[in-house]
C-alpha positions as a Markdown table, in Angstrom:
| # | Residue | x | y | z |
|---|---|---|---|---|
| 1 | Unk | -123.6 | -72.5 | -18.4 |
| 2 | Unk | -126.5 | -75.1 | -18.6 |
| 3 | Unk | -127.0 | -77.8 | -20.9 |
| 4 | Unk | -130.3 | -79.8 | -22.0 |
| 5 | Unk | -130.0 | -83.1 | -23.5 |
| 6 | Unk | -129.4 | -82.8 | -27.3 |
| 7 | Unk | -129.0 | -79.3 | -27.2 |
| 8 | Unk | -126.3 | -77.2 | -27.4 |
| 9 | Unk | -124.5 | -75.6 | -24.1 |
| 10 | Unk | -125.3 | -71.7 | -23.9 |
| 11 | Unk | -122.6 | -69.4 | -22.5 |
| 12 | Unk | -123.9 | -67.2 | -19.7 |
| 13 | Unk | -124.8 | -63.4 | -20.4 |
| 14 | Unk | -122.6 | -61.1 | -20.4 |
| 15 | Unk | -123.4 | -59.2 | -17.6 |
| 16 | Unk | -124.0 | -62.3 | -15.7 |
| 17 | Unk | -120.0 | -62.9 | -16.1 |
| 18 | Unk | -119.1 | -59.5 | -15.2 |
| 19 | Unk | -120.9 | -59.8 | -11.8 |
| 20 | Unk | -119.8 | -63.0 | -11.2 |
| 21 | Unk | -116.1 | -62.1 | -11.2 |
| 22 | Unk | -116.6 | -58.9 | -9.0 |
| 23 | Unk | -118.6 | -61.4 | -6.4 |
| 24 | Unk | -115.3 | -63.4 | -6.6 |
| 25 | Unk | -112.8 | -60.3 | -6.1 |
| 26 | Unk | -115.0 | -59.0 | -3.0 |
| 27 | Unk | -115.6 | -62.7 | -1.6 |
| 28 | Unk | -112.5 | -62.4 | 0.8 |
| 29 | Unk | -113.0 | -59.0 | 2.1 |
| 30 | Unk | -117.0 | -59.7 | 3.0 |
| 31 | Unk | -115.9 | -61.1 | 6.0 |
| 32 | Unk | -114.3 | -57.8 | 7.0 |
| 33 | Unk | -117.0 | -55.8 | 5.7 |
| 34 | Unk | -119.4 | -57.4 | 7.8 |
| 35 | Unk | -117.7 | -57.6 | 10.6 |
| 36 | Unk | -117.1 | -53.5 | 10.2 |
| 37 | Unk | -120.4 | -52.9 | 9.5 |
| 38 | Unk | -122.5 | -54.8 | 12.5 |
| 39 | Unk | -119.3 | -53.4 | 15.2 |
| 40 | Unk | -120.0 | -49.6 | 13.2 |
| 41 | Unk | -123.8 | -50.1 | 13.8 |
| 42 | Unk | -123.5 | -51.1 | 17.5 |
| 43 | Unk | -121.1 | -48.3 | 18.3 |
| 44 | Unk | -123.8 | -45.9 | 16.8 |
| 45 | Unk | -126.6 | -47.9 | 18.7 |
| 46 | Unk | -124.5 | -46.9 | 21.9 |
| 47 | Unk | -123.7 | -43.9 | 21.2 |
| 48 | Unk | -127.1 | -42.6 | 20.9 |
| 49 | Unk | -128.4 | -44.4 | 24.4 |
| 50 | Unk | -125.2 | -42.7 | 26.0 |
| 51 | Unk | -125.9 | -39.7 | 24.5 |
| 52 | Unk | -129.6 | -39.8 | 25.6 |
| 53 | Unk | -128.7 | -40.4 | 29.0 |
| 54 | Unk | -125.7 | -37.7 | 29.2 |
| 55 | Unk | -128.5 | -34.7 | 27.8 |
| 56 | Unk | -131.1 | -36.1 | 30.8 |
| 57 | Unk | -128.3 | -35.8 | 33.1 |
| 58 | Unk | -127.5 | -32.0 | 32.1 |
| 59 | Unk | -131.8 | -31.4 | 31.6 |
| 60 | Unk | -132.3 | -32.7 | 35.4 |
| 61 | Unk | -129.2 | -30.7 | 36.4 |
| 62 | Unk | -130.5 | -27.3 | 34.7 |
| 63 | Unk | -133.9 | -28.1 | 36.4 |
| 64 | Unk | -132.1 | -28.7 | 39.7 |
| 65 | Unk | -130.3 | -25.3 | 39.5 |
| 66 | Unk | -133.3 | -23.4 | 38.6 |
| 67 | Unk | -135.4 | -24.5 | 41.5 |
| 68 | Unk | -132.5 | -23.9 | 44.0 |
| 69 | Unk | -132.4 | -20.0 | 42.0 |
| 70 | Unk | -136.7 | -20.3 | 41.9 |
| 71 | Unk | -136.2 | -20.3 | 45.8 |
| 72 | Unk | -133.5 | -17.4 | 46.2 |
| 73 | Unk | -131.2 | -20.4 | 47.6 |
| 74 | Unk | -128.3 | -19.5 | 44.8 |
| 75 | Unk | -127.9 | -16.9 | 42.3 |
| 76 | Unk | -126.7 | -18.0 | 39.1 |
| 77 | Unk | -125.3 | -15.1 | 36.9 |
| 78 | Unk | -126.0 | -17.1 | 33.5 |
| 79 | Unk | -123.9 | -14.2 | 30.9 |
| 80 | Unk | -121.0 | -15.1 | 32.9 |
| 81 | Unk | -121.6 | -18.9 | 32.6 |
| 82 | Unk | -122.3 | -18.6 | 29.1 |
| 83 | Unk | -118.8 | -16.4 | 28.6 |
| 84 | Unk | -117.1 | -19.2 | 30.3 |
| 85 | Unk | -118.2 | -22.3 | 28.3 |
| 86 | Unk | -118.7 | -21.1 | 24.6 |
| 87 | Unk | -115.6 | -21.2 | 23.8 |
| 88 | Unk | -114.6 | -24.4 | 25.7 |
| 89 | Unk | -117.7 | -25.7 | 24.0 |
| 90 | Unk | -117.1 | -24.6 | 19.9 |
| 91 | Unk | -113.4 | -25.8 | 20.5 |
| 92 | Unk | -114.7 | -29.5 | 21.9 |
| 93 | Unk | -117.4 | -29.7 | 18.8 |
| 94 | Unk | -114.6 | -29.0 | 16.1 |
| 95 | Unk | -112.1 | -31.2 | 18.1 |
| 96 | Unk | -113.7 | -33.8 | 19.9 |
| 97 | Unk | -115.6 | -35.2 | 16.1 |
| 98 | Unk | -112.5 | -35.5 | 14.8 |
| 99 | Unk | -110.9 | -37.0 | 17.9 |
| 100 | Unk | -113.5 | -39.6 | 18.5 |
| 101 | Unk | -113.8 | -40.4 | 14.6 |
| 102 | Unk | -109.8 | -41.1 | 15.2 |
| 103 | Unk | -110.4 | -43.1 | 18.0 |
| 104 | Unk | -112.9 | -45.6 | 16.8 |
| 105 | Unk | -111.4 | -46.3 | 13.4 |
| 106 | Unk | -107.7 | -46.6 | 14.8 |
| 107 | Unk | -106.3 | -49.8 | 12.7 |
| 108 | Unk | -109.3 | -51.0 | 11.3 |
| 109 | Unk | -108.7 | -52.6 | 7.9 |
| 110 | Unk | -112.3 | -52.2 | 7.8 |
| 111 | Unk | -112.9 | -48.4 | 8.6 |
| 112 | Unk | -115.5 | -47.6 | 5.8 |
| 113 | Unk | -117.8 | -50.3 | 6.0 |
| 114 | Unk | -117.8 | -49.7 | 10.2 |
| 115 | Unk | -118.2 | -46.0 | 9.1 |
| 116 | Unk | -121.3 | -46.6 | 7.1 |
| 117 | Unk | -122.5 | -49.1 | 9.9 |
| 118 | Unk | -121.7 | -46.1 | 12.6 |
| 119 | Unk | -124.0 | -43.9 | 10.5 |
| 120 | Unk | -126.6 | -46.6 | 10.1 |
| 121 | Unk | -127.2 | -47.0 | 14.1 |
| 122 | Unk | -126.6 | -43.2 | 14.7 |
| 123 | Unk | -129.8 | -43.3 | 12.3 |
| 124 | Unk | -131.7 | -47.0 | 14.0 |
| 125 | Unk | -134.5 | -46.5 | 16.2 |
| 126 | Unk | -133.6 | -49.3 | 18.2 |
């Protein structure tokens, strides 16, 4: 509400009210929200650099193997290898999402903003 000498006060806009009291009713929970957000968006940061590091791990191992099979040092029968870990792998991939997601939000008050700032540094080129 401003006033100007000699003139009559003018109530604030409507809309300006409205926002104004929902800016009030999230003031105590920005803390949280923050806080949630920057840890979500340095756990998705992290996980992308450990997940970078774990596929050049299994790329240099695969390259390893095949030059040790290139030079008739092993034979690798890869049907059976593949019969072996499919279904070790499609069980981890439906479990382990759900697993970790339970992990990293275990009593957070603030799971859905760290969510949203997991998401955001799964998506960061940092």
């Amino acid at each position: 509400m401003t006033t100007l000498p000699n003139a009559t006060p003018t109530p604030p806009p409507p809309d300006a009210a409205q926002s104004w009291s929902l800016l009030d009713a999230l003031r105590p929970i920005l803390p949280d929200l923050s806080v949630g957000a920057l840890l979500g968006f340095a756990t998705g940061v992290a996980l992308r650099h450990v997940g970078r590091v774990v596929l050049i791990v299994v790329g240099v191992l695969f390259i390893a193997l095949q030059l040790l099979a290139y030079f008739d040092l092993i034979s690798i029968n890869w049907l059976k290898l593949q019969a072996l870990t499919e279904p070790w792998l499609r069980q981890g991939g439906e479990q382990g999402a759900s697993w970790l997601r339970r992990v990293l939000t275990a009593n957070l008050p603030f799971a859905g903003a760290y969510t949203a700032g997991l998401l955001v540094g799964l998506r960061a080129r940092v």
